[in-house]
PDB file with SEQRES, HELIX, SHEET and CRYST1 records, atoms N, CA, C and O in Angstrom:
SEQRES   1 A   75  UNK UNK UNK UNK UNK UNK UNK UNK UNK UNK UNK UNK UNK          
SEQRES   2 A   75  UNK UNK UNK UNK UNK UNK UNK UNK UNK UNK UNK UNK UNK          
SEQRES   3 A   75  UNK UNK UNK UNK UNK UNK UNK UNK UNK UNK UNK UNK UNK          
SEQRES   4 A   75  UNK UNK UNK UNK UNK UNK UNK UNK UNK UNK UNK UNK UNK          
SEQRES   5 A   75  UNK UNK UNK UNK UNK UNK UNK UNK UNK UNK UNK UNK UNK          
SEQRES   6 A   75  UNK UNK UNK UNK UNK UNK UNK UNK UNK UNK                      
HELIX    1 AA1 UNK A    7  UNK A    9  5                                   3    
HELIX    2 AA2 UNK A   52  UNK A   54  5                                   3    
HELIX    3 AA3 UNK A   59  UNK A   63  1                                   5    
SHEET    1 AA1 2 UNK A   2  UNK A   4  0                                        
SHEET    2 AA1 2 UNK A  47  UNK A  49 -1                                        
SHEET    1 AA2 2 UNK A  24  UNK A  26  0                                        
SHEET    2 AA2 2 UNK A  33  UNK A  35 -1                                        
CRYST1    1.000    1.000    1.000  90.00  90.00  90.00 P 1           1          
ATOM      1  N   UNK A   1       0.832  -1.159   0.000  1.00  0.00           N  
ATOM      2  CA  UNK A   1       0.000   0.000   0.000  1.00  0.00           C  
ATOM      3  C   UNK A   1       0.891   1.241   0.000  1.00  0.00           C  
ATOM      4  O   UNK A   1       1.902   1.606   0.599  1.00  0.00           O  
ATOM      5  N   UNK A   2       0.340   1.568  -0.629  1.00  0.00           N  
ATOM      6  CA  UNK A   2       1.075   3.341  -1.037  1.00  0.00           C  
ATOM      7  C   UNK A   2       0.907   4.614  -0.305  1.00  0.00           C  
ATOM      8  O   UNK A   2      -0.208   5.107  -0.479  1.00  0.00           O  
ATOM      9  N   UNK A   3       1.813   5.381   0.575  1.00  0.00           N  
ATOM     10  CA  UNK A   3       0.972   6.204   1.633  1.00  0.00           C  
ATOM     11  C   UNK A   3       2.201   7.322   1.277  1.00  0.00           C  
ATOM     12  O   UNK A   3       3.375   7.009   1.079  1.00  0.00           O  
ATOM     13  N   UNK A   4       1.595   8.835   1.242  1.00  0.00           N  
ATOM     14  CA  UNK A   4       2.417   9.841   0.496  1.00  0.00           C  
ATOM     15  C   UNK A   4       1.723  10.789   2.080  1.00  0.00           C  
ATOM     16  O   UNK A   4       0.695  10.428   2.654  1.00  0.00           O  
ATOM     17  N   UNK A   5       2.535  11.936   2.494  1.00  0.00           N  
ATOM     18  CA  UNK A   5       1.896  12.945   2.691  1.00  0.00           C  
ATOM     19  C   UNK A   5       2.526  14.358   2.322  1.00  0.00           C  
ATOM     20  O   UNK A   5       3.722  14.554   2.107  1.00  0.00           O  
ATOM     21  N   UNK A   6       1.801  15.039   2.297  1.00  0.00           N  
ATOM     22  CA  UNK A   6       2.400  16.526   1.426  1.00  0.00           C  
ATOM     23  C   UNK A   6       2.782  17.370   3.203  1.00  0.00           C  
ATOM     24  O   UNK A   6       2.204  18.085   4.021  1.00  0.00           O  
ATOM     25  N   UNK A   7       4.085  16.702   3.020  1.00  0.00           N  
ATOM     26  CA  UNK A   7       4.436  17.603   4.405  1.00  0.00           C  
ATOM     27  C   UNK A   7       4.335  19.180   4.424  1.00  0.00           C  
ATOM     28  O   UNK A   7       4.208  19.676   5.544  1.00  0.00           O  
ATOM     29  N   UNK A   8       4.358  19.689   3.781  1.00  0.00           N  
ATOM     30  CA  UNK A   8       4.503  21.594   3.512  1.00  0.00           C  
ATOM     31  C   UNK A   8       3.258  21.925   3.615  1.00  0.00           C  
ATOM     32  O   UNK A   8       2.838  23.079   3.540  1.00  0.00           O  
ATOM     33  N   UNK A   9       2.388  20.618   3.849  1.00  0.00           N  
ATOM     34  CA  UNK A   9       0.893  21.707   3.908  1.00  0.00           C  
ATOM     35  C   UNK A   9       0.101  20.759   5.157  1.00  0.00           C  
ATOM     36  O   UNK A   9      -1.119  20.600   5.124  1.00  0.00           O  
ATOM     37  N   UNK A  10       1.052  20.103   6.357  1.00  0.00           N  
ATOM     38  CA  UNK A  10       0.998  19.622   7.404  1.00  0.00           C  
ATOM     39  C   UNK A  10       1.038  20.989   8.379  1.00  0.00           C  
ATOM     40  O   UNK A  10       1.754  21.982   8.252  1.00  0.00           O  
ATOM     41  N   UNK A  11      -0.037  20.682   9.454  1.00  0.00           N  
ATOM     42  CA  UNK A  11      -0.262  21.708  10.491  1.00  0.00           C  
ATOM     43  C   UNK A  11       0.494  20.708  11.796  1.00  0.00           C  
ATOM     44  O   UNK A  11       0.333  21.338  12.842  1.00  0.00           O  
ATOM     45  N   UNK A  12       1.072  19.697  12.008  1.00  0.00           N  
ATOM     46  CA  UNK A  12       1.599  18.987  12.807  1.00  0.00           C  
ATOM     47  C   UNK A  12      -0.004  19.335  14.464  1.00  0.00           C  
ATOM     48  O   UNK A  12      -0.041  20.046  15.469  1.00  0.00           O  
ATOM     49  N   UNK A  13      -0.675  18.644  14.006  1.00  0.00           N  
ATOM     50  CA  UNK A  13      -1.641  18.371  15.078  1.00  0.00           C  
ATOM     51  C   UNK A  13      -1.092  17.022  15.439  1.00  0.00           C  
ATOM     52  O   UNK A  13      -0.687  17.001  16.601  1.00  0.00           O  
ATOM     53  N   UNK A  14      -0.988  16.146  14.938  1.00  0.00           N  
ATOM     54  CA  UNK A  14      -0.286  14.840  15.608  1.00  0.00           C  
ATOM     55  C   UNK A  14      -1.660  13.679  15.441  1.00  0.00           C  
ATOM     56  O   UNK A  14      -1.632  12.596  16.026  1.00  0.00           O  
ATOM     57  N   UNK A  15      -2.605  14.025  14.725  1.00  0.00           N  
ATOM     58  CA  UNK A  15      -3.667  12.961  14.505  1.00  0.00           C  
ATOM     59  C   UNK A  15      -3.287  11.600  13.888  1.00  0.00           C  
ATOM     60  O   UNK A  15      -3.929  10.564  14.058  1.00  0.00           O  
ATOM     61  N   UNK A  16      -2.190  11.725  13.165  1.00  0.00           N  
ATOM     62  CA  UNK A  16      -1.565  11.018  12.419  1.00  0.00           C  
ATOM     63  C   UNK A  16      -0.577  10.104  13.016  1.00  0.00           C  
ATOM     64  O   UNK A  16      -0.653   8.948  12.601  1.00  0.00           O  
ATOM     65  N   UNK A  17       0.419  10.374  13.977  1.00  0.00           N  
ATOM     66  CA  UNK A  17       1.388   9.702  14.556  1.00  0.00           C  
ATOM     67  C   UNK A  17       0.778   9.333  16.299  1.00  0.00           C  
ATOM     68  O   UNK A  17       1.282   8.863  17.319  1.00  0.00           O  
ATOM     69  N   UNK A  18      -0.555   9.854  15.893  1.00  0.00           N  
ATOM     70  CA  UNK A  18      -1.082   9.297  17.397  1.00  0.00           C  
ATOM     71  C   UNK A  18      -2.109   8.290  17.144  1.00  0.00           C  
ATOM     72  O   UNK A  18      -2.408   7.456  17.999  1.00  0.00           O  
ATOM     73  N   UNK A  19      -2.621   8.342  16.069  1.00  0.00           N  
ATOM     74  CA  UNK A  19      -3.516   7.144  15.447  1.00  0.00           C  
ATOM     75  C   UNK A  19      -3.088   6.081  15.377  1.00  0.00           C  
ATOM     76  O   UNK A  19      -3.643   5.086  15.844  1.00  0.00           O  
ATOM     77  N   UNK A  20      -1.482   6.101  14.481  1.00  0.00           N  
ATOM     78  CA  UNK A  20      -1.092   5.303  14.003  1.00  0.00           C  
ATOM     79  C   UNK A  20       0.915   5.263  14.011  1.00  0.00           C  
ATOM     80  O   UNK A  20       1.734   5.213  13.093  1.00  0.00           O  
ATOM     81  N   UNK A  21       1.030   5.308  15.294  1.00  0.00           N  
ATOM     82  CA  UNK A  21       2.543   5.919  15.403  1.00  0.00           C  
ATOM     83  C   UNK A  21       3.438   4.102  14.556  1.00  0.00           C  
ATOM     84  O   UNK A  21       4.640   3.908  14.373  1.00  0.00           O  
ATOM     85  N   UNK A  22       2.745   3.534  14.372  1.00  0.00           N  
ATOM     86  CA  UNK A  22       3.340   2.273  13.737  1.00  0.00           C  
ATOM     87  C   UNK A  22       4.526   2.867  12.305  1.00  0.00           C  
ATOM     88  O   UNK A  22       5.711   2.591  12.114  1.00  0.00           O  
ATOM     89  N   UNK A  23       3.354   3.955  11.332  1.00  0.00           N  
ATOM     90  CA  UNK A  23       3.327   4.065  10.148  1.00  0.00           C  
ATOM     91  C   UNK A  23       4.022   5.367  10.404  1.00  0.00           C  
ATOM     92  O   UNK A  23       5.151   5.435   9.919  1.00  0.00           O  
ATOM     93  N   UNK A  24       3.551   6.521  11.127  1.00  0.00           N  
ATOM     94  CA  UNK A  24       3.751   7.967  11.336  1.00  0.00           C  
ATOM     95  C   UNK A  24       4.535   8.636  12.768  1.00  0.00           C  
ATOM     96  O   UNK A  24       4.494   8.350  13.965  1.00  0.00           O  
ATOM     97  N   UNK A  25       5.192   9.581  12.022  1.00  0.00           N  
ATOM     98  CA  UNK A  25       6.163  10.084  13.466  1.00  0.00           C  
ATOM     99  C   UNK A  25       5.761  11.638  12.870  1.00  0.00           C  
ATOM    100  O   UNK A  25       5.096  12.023  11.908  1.00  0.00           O  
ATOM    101  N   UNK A  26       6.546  12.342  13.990  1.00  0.00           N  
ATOM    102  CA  UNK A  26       6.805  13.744  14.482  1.00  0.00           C  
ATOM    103  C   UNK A  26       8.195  13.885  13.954  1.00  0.00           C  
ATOM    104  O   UNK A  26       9.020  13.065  14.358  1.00  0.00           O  
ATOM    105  N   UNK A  27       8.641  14.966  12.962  1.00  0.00           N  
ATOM    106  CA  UNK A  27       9.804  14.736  12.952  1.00  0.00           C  
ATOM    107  C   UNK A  27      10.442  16.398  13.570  1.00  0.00           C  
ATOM    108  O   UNK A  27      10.043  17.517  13.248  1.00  0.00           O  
ATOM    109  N   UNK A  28      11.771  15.939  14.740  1.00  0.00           N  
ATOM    110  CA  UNK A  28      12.134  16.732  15.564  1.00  0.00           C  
ATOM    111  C   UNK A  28      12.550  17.758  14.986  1.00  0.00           C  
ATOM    112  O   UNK A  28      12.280  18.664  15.773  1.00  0.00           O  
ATOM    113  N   UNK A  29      13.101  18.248  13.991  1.00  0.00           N  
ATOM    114  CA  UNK A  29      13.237  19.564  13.122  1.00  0.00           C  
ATOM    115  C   UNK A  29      12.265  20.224  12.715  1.00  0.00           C  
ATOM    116  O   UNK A  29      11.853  21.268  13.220  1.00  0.00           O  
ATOM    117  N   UNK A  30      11.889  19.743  11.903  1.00  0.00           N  
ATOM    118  CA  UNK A  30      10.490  20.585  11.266  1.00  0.00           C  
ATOM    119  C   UNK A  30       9.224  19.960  11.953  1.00  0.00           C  
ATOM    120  O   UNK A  30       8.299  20.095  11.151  1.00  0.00           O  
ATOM    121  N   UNK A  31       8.879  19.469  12.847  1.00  0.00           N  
ATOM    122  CA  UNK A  31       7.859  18.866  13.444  1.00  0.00           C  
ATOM    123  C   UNK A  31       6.910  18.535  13.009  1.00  0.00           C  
ATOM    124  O   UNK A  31       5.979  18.094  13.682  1.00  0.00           O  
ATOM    125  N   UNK A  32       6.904  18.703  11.415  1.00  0.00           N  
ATOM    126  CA  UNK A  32       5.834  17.484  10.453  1.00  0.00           C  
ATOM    127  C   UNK A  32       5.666  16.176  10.820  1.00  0.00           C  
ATOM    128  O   UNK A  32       6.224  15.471  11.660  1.00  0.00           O  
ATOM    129  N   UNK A  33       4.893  16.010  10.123  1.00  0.00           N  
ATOM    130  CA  UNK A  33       4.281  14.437  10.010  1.00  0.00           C  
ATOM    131  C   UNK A  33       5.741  13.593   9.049  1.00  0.00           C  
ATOM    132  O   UNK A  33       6.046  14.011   7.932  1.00  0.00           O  
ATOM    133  N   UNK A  34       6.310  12.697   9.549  1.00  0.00           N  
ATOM    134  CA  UNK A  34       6.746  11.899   8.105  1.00  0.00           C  
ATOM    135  C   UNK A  34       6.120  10.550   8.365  1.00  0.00           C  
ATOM    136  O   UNK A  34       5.302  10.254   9.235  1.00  0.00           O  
ATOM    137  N   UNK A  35       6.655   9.812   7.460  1.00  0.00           N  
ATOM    138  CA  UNK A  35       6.900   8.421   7.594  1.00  0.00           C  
ATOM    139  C   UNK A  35       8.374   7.231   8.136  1.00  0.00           C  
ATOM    140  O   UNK A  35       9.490   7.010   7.668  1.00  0.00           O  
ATOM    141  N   UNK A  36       7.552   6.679   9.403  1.00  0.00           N  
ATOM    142  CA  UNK A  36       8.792   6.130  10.139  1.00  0.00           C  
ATOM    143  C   UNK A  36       9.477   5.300   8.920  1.00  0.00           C  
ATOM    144  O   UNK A  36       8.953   4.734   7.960  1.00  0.00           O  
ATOM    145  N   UNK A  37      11.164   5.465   9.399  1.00  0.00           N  
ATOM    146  CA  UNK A  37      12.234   4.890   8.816  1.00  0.00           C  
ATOM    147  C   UNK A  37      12.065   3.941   7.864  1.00  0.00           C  
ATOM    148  O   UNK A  37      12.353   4.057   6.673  1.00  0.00           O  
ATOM    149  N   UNK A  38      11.441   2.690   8.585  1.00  0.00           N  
ATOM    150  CA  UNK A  38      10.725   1.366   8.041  1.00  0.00           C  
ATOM    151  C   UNK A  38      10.103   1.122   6.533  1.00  0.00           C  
ATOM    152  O   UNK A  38      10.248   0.206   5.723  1.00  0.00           O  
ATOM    153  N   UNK A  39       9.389   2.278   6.518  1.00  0.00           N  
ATOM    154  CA  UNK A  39       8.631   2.541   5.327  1.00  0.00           C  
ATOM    155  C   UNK A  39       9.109   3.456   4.187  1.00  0.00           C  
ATOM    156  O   UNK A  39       8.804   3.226   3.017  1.00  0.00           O  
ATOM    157  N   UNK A  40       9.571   4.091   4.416  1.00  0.00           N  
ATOM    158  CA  UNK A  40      10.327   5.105   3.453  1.00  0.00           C  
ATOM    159  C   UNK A  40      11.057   4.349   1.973  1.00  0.00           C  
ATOM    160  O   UNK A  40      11.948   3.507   1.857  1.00  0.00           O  
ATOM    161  N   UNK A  41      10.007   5.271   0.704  1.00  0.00           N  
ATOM    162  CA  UNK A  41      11.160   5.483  -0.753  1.00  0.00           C  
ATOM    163  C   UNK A  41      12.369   5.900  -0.444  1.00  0.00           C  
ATOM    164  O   UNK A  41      12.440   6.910   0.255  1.00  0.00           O  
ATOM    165  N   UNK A  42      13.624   5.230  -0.886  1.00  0.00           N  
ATOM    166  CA  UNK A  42      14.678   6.102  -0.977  1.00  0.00           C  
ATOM    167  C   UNK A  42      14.880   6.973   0.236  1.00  0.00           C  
ATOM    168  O   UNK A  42      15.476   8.016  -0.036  1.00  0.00           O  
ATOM    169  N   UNK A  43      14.557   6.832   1.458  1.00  0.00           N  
ATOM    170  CA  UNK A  43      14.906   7.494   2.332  1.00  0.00           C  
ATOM    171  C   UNK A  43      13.897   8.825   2.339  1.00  0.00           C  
ATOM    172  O   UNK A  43      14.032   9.816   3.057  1.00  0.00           O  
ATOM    173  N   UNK A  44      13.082   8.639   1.571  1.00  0.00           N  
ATOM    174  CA  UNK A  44      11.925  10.238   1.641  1.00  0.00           C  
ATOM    175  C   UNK A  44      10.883  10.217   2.713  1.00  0.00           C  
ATOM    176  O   UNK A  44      10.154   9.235   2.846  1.00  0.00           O  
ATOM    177  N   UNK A  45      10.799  11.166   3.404  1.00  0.00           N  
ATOM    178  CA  UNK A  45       9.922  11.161   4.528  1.00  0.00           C  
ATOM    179  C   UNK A  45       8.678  10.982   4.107  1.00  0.00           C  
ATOM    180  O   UNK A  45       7.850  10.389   4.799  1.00  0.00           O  
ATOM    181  N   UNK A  46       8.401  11.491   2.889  1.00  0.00           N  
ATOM    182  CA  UNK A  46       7.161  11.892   2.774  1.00  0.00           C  
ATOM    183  C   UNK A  46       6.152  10.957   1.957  1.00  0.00           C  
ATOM    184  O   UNK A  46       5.045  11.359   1.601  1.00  0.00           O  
ATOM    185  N   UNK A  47       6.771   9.317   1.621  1.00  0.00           N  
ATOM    186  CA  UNK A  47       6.554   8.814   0.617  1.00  0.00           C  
ATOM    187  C   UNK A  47       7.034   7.400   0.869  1.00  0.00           C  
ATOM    188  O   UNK A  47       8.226   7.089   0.878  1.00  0.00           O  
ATOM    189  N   UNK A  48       5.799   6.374   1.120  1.00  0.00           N  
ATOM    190  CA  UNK A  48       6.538   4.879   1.058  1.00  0.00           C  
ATOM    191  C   UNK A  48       5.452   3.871   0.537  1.00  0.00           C  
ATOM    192  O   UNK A  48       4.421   3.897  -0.135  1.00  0.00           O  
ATOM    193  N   UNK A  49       6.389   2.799   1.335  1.00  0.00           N  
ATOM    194  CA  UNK A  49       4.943   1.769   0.998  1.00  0.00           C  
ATOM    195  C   UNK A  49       4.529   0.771   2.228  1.00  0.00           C  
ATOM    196  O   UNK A  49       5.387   0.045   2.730  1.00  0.00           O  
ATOM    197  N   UNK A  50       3.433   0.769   2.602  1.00  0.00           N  
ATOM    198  CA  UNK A  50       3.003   0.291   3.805  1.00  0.00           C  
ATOM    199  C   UNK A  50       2.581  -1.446   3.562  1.00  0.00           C  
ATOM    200  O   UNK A  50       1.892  -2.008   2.710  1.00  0.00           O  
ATOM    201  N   UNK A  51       3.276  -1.893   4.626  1.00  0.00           N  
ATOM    202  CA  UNK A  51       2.288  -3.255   4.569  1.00  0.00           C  
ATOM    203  C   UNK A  51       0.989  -3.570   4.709  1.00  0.00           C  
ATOM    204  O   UNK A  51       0.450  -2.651   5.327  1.00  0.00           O  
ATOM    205  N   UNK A  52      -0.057  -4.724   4.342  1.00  0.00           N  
ATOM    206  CA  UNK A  52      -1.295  -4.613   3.936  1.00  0.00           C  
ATOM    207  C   UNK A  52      -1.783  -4.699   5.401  1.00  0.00           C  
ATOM    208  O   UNK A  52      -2.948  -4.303   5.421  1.00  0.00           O  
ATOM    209  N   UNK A  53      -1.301  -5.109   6.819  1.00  0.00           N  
ATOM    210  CA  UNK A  53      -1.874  -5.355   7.901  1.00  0.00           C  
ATOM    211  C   UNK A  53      -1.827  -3.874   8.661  1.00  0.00           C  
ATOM    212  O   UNK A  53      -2.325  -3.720   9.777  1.00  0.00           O  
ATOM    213  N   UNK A  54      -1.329  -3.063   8.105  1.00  0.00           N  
ATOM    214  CA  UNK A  54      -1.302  -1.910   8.203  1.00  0.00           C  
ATOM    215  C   UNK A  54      -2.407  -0.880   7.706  1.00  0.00           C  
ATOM    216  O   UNK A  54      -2.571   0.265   8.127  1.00  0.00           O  
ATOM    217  N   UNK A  55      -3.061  -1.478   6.810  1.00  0.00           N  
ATOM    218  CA  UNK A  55      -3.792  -0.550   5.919  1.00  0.00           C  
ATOM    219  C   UNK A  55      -4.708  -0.129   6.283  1.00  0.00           C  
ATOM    220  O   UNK A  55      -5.218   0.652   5.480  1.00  0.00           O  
ATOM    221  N   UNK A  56      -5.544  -0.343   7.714  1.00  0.00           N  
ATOM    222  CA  UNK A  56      -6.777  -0.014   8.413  1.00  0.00           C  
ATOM    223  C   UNK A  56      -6.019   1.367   8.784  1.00  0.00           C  
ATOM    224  O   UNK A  56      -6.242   2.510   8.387  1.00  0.00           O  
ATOM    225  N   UNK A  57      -5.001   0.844   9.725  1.00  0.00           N  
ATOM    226  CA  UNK A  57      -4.229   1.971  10.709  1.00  0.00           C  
ATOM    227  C   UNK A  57      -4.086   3.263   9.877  1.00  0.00           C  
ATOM    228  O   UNK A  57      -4.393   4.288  10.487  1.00  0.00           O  
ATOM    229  N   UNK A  58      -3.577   3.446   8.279  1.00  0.00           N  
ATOM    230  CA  UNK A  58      -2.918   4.091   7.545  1.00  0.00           C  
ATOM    231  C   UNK A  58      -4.265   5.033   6.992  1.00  0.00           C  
ATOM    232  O   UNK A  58      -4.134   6.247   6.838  1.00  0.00           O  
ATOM    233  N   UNK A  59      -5.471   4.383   6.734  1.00  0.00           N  
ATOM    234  CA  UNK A  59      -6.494   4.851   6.377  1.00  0.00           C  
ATOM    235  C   UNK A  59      -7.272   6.043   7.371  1.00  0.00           C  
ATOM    236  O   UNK A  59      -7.761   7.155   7.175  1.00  0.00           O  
ATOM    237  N   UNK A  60      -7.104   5.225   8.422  1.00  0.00           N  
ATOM    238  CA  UNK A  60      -7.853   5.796   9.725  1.00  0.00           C  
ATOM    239  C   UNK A  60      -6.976   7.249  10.068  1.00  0.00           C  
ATOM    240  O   UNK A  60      -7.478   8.215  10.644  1.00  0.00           O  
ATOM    241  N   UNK A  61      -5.540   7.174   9.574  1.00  0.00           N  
ATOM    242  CA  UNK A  61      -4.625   8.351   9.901  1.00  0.00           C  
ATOM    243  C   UNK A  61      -5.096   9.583   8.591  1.00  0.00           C  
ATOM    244  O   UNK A  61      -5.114  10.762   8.944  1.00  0.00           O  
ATOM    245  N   UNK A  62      -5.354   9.339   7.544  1.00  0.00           N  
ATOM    246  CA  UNK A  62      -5.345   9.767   6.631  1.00  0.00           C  
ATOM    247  C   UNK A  62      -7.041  10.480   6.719  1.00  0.00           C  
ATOM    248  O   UNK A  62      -7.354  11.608   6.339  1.00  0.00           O  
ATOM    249  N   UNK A  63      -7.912   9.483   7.306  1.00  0.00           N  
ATOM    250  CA  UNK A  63      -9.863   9.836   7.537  1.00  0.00           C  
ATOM    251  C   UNK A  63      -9.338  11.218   8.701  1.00  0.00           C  
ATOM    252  O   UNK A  63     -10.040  12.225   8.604  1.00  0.00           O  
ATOM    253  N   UNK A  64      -8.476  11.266   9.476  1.00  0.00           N  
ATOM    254  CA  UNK A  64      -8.599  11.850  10.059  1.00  0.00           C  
ATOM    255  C   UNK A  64      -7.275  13.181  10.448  1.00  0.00           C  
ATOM    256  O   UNK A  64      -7.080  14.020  11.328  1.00  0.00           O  
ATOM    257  N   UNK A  65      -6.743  12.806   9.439  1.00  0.00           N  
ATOM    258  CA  UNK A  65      -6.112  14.448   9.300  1.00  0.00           C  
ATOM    259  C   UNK A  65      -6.850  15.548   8.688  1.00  0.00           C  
ATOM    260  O   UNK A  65      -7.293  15.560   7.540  1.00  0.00           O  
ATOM    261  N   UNK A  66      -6.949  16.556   9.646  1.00  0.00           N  
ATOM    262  CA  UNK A  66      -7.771  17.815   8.935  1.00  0.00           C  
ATOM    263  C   UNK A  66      -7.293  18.578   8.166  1.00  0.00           C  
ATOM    264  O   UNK A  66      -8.157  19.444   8.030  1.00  0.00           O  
ATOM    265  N   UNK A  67      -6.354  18.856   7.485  1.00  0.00           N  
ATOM    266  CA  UNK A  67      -5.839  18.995   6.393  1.00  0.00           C  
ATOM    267  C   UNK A  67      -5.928  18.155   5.238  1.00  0.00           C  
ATOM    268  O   UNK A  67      -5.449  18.715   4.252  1.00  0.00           O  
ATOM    269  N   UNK A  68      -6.391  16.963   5.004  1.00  0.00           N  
ATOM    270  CA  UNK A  68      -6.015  16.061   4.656  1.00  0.00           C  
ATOM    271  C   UNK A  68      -4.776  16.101   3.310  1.00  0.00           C  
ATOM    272  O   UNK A  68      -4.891  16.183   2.087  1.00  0.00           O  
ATOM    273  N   UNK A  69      -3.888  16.024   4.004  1.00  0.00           N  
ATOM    274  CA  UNK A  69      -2.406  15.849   3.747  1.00  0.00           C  
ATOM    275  C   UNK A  69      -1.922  14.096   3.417  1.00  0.00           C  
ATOM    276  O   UNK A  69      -0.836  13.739   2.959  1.00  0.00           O  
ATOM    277  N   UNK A  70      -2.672  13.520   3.668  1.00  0.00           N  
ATOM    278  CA  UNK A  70      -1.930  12.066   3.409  1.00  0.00           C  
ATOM    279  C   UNK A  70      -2.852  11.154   2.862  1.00  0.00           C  
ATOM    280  O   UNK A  70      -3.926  10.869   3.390  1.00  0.00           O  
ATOM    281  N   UNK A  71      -2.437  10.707   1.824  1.00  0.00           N  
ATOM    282  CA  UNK A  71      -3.256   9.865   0.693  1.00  0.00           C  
ATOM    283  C   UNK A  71      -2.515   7.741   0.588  1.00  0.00           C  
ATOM    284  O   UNK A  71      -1.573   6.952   0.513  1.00  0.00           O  
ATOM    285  N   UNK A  72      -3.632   7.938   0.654  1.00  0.00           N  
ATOM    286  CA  UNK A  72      -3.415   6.236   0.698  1.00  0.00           C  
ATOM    287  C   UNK A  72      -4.165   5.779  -0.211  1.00  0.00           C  
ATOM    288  O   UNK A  72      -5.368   5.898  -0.441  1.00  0.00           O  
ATOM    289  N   UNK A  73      -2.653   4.808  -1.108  1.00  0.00           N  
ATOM    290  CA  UNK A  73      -3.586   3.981  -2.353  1.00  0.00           C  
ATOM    291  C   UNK A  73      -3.180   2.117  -2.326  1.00  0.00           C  
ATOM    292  O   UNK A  73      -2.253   1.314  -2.224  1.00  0.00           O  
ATOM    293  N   UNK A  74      -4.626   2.240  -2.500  1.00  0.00           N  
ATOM    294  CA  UNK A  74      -3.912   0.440  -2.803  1.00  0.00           C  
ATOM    295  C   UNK A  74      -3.127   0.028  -4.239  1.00  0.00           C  
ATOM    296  O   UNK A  74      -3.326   0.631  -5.294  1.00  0.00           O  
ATOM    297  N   UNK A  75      -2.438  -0.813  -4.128  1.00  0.00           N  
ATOM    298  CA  UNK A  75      -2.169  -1.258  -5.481  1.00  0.00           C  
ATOM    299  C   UNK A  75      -2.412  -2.665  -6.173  1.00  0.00           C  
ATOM    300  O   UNK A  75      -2.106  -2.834  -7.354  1.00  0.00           O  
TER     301      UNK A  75                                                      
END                                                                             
């Protein structure tokens, strides 16, 4: 599963890494949303691919960011 978020237009409320801190962190510099280590393209925070037992968690982060900043696709 495919999970992107557009960090530059993240308000860092933390709905995301508190839903689902499996998939999502706080990151200590810019205090966006990324994606933990685990999951990461190429080392990009903002961009990976999630495992399928994951995909409730990833959804539920994404239903509930108010920005909605993070998109989840199946493939």
């Amino acid at each position: 599963m495919y999970v992107k978020i557009e960090r530059c237009s993240c308000v860092s409320c933390g709905a995301c890494w508190n839903t689902c801190p499996e998939i999502f962190d706080q990151n200590p510099c810019d205090e966006y949303s990324e994606l933990v280590e685990a999951y990461r393209f190429c080392g990009s925070r903002a961009e990976g691919e999630v495992p399928e037992e994951l995909a409730a968690c990833a959804r539920e982060a994404a239903y509930l960011c108010p920005v909605e900043v993070i998109t989840v696709e199946e493939e």
